[in-house]
N, C-alpha and C positions, 0 to 999 in steps of 0.2 A: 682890078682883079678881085678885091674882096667881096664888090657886089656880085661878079658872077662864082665868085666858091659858096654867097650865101646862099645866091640865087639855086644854087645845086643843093645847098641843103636843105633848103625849105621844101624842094623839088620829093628829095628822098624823106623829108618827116613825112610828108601827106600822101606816098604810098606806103610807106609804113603803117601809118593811122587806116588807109583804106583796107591795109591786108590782114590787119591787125583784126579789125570791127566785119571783115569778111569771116576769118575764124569764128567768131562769138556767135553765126549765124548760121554757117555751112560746115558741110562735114568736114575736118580738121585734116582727114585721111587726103582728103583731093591735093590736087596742086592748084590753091588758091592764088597764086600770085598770076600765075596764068591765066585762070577762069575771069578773074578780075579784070585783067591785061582786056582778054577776047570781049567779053562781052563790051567794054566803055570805048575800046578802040575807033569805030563806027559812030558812037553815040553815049553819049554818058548816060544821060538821062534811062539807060536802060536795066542802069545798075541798082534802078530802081524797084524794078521786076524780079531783080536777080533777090536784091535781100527782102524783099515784101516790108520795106518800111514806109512809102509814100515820098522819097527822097530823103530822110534824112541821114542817111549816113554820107548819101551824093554831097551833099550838104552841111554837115555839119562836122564830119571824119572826114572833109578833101578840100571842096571848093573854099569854106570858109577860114580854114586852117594858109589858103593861099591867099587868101584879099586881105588877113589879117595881118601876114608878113608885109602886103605892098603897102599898106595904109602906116605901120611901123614903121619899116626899115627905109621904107623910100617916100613918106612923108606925103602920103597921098589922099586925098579926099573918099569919102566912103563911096562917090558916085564912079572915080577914076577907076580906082581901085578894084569894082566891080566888075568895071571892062577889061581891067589886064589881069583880071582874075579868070577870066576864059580863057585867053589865052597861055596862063600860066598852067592851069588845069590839064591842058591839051598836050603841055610839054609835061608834066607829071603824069600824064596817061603814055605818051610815046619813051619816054623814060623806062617806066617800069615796064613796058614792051619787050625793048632791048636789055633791061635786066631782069627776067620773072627768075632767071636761075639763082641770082644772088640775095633776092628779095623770100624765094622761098626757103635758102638755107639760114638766112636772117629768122624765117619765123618759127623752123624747126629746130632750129637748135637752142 
């Protein structure tokens, strides 16, 4: 049970950190938690476009913040870790899907 209440929080830091590093980029006024949500849903890699940085926030505000929980907490090699790092990514994108409502009153208030 504690690896999947971590497995939830690591879930919720790295949509935090993505909506967070979304603010600092896009107009604050929008519903970022949503815009995020849309665009990565499909396709991460587009959230690339969205912030005009060449991936790094894909990167270094989301994917990485999750490989570095698996390589931690569950004692995993940097190559493993890589690979459940996608799929971790993918449940942190459909995650903040089903919560953009909670994720944007987290970041406005």
């Amino acid at each position: 049970m504690a690896k999947k209440n971590m497995r939830q929080e690591i879930i919720i830091d790295m949509d935090e950190f993505i909506v967070t590093y979304a603010a600092t980029l896009l107009d604050p006024n929008q519903n970022l938690s949503e815009l995020v949500y849309n665009t990565a849903k499909e396709d991460i890699t587009k959230w690339d476009d969205l912030f005009h940085d060449q991936g790094f926030g894909r990167k270094n505000k989301f994917i990485n913040i999750g490989r570095g929980y698996l390589r931690d907490a569950q004692n995993l090699d940097a190559e493993e870790a890589e690979k459940q790092g996608d799929q971790l990514a993918q449940e942190a994108i459909d995650y903040l899907g089903k919560h953009t409502d909670f994720f944007e009153k987290w970041r406005t208030d």
